[in-house]
Structure formats: structure tokens, C-alpha cells
C-alpha positions as CSV (number, residue, x, y, z in Angstrom):
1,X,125.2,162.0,91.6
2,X,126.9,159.3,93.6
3,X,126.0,161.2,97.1
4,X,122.2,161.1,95.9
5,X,122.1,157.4,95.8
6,X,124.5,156.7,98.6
7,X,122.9,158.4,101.0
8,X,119.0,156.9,100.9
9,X,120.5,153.3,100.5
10,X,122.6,153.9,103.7
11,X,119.3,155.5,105.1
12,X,117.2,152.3,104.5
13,X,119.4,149.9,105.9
14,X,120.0,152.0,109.4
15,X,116.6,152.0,109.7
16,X,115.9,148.7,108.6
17,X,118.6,147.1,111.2
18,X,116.5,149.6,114.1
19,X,113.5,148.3,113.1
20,X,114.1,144.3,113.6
21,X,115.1,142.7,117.3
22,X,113.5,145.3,119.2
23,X,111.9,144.5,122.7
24,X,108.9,146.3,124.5
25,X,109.0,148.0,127.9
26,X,108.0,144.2,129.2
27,X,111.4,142.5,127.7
28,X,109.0,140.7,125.3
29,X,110.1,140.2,121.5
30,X,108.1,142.8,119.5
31,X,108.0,143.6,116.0
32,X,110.1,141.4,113.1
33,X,112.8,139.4,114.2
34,X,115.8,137.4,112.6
35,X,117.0,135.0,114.9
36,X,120.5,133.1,113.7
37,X,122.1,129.8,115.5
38,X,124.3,130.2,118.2
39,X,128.0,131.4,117.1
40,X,126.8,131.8,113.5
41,X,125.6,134.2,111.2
42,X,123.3,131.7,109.6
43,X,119.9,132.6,109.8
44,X,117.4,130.3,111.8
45,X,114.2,131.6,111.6
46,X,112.2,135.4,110.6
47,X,108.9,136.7,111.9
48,X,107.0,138.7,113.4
49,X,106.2,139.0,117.1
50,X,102.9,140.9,119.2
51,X,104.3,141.1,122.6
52,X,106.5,138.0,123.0
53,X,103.7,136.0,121.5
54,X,104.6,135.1,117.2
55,X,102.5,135.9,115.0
56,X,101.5,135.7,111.5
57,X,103.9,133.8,109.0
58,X,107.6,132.3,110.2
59,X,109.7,130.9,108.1
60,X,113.0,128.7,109.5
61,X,115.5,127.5,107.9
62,X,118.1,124.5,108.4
63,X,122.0,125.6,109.3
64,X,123.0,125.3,105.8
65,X,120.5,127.5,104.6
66,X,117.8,126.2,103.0
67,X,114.0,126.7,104.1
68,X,113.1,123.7,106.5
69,X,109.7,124.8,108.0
70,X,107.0,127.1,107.6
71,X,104.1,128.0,110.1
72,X,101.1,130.3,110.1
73,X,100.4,130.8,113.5
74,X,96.4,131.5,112.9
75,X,96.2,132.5,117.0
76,X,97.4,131.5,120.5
77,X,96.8,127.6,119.9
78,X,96.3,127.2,116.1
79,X,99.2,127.0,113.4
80,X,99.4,125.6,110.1
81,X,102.5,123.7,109.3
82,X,104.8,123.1,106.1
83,X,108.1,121.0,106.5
84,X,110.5,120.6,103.9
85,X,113.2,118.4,102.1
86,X,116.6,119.7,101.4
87,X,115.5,119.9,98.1
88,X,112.5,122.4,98.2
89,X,109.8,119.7,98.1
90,X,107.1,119.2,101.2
91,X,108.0,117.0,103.8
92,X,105.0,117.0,105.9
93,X,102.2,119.0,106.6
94,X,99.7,119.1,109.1
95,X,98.3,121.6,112.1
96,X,99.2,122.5,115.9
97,X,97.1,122.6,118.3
98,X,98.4,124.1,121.7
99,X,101.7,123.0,120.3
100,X,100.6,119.5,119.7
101,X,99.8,117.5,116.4
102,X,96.4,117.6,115.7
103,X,94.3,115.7,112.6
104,X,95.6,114.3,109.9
105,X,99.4,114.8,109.0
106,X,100.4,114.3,105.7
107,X,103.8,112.6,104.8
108,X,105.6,112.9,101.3
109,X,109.1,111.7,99.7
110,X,111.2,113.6,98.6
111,X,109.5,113.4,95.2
112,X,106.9,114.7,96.5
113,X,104.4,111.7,96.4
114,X,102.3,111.0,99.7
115,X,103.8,108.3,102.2
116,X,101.6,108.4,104.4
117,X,98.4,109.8,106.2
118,X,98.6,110.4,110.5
119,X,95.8,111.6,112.3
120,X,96.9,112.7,115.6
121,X,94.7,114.2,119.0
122,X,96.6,115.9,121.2
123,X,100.0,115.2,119.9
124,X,99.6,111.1,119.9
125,X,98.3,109.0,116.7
126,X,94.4,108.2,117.5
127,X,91.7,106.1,115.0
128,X,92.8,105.2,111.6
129,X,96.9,105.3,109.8
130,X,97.7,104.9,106.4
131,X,101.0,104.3,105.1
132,X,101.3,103.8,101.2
133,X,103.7,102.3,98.7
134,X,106.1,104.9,97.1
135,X,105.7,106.2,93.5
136,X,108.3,106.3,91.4
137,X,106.4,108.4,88.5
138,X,103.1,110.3,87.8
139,X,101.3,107.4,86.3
140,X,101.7,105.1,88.9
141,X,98.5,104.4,91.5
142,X,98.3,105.4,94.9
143,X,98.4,102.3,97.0
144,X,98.0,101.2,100.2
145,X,100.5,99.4,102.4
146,X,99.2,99.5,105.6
147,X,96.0,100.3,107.7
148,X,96.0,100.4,111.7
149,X,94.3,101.7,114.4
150,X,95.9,103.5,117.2
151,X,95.1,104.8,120.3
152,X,96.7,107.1,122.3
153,X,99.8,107.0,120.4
154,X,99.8,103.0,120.1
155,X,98.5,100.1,117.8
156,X,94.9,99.0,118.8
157,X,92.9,97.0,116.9
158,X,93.1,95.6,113.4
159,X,96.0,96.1,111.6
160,X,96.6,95.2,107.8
161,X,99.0,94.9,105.7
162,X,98.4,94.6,101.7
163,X,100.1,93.4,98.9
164,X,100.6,95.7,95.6
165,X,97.4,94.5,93.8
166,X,95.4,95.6,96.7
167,X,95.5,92.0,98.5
168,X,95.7,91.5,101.9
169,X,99.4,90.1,102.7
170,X,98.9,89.8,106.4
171,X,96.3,90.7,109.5
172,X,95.6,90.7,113.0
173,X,95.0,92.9,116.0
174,X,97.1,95.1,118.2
175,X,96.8,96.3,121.7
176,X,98.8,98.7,123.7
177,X,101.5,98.4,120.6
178,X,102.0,94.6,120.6
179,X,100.7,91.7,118.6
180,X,97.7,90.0,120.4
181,X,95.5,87.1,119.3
182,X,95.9,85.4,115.9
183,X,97.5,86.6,113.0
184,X,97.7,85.1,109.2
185,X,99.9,85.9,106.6
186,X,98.7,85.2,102.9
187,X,100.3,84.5,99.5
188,X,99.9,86.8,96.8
189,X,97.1,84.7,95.4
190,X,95.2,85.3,98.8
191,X,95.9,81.2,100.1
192,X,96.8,81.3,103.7
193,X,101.0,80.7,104.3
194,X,100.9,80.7,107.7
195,X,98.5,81.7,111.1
196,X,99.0,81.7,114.4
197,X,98.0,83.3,118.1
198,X,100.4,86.0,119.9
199,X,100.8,87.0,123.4
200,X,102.3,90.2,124.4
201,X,104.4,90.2,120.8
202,X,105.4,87.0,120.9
203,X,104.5,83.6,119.5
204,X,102.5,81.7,121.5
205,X,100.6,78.4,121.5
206,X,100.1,76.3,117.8
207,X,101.4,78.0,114.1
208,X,100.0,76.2,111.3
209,X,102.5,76.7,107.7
210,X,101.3,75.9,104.2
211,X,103.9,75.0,101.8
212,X,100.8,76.2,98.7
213,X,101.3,72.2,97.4
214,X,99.3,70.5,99.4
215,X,96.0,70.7,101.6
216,X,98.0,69.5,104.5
217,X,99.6,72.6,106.6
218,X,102.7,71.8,109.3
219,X,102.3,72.9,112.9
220,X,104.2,74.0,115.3
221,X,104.2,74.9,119.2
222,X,105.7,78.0,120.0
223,X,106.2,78.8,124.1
224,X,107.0,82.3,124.7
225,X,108.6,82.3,121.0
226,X,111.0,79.3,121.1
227,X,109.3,76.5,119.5
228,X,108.7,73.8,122.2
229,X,110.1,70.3,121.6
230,X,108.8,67.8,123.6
231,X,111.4,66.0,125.9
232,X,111.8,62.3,124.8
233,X,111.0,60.0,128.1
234,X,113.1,57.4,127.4
């Protein structure tokens, strides 16, 4: 009785080791594959190939084991994305397009509550960002803690920052990445703490503070973001 259950079990795993890692009369991958890092045996990725091209689900895993990534490659130029923590939970999730990000990317902690929202065109972040505050539990709100625009992969335009009742903490514009024009920062009641004008990222021209005790705010002159003392004639 041994022999009858030796013998099929040995069967099925000849064939199953002939059937993987197989090439077509091209040289292309074809067929299932297991591919494994380089001098190891661990595994780094399984699926399926149609003449060198993948196809179908793959799923890929980090060197010490666990699942990392999942795709869905839809067709040539279309895949649907899963990335994973260490511990099982979604990472980030999004689409390819022709290899490159494309619409909105979602962004979670590892436990598993959103972080942020991306939307990408052709691989670079384009029109609005979100990034939110993280949740430590179920029953905590989803809130925002920053809105920009990008374009082509940079800051352009207004950005925002808000405070954890929803408030506006600071504001101002962007362009090509850097800080241009005049920003203001707020206290949490929504009274202005301090505004001022940047050039190229830096702090530039007059900066008015309010100490939140008086009407009166103090200025000062910044010059290429060293405040600017006035030399004394005498």
C-alpha cells in the first residue's frame, strides 16, 4: 500500500517541477514561473507568463518571506496594484499605466487607516494631494492635514495646511516646488500669528508677528532669509 501512494505523489511533483520555468522556441518566459533572489532559495515573485509578456495575477514577496506586492496585470499597459506591510495589512494601492503611476494612489499605516490620497499622470503627482492625520482607533474621524496642488510632479498653487478641528493652520502658494508670494500662519482660534512674502523658498521682504495680546503685530525685514539690520551711520 505504501508503493500506491508513493508513486502518484512522486509523479505530481516531476511533473509539477517540468511544468514551471519553461521557455518557448523564442527564449521568452512561458507558462508559470517561480523566480527566487539571487543565491537564495527564497522565493521573489510567482506568475504566469504569455510569451515573455506576464500576465494575469503575480504575487512577490520580500526576502524574508512575507507577501510584499500584488499586481493584476489587466493587459500590455494596465495593472492593478496592492502593496503590503510586514504585517499583512495594505500599504498602498493604486494602478499602472505603461509602467507608470496613474490616478489616485491610496496610502495607509500599518493599521490600516488611510494616510493619504496621490493622484498621479504619467508617473508624476498632477492636480489635487491629500495627506490626513493618523487614526489611532475606529471611532476617530478622518481628517485632513494637508491639501496641495501639483504639477508635473511639483507643488503649484495653493497649498494648505489644517489644524485638527478642521481649521486652517497655515496657507500660501507654490510654484515649481518652492514657496512663492505670501504665506500666513494662524492660531488655533483662526487669529493670524504671523504672514509674510517668499521668494524662491526663502523669506523675503517684511514678516509681520502677532504675540495674540495685542492689536499691534512686530515686523521684520528678511533679505534672502537673514533678517536685515540696518547699519547704524554714526
Amino acid at each position: 500500500m505504501k508503493w500506491i501512494f508513493c508513486i502518484p505523489l512522486f509523479f505530481t511533483l516531476n511533473c509539477f517541477a517540468q511544468d514551471v520555468n519553461k521557455l518557448n522556441k523564442a527564449g521568452e518566459k512561458q507558462g508559470p514561473w517561480i523566480g527566487y533572489y539571487e543565491n537564495s532559495y527564497s522565493k521573489r515573485y510567482q506568475g504566469t507568463f504569455d510569451n515573455g509578456k506576464p500576465t494575469g495575477r503575480f504575487t512577490y514577496y520580500a526576502l524574508e518571506g512575507h507577501v510584499n506586492s500584488i499586481v493584476d496585470f489587466i493587459n500590455d499597459s494596465i495593472s492593478d496594484v496592492q502593496m503590503f506591510h510586514d504585517n499583512g495589512t495594505i500599504m498602498a494601492e493604486g494602478k499602472y499605466l505603461n509602467k507608470l503611476k496613474t490616478g489616485k494612489w491610496f496610502i495607509y499605516s500599518r493599521s490600516d487607516y488611510l494616510l493619504n490620497i496621490f493622484t498621479y499622470q504619467k508617473g508624476a503627482l498632477e492636480g489635487t494631494q491629500y495627506t490626513y492625520y493618523p487614526k489611532f482607533d475606529d471611532y476617530e474621524k478622518l481628517k485632513v492635514m494637508e491639501q496641495y496642488e501639483c504639477k508635473g510632479g511639483l507643488k503649484n498653487g495653493l497649498w494648505k495646511e489644517f489644524n485638527k478641528l478642521g481649521r486652517v493652520k497655515s496657507e500660501g502658494h507654490y510654484v515649481d516646488g518652492a514657496k512663492e508670494g505670501v504665506f500666513t500662519y494662524y492660531f488655533a482660534n483662526g487669529s493670524i500669528e504671523m504672514k509674510g512674502p517668499f521668494e524662491k523658498d526663502v523669506k523675503n521682504g517684511d514678516w509681520f508677528f502677532y504675540n495674540g495680546e495685542t492689536s499691534n503685530m512686530d515686523k521684520l525685514t528678511y533679505v534672502n532669509g537673514e533678517v536685515y539690520e540696518p547699519k547704524d551711520d554714526k
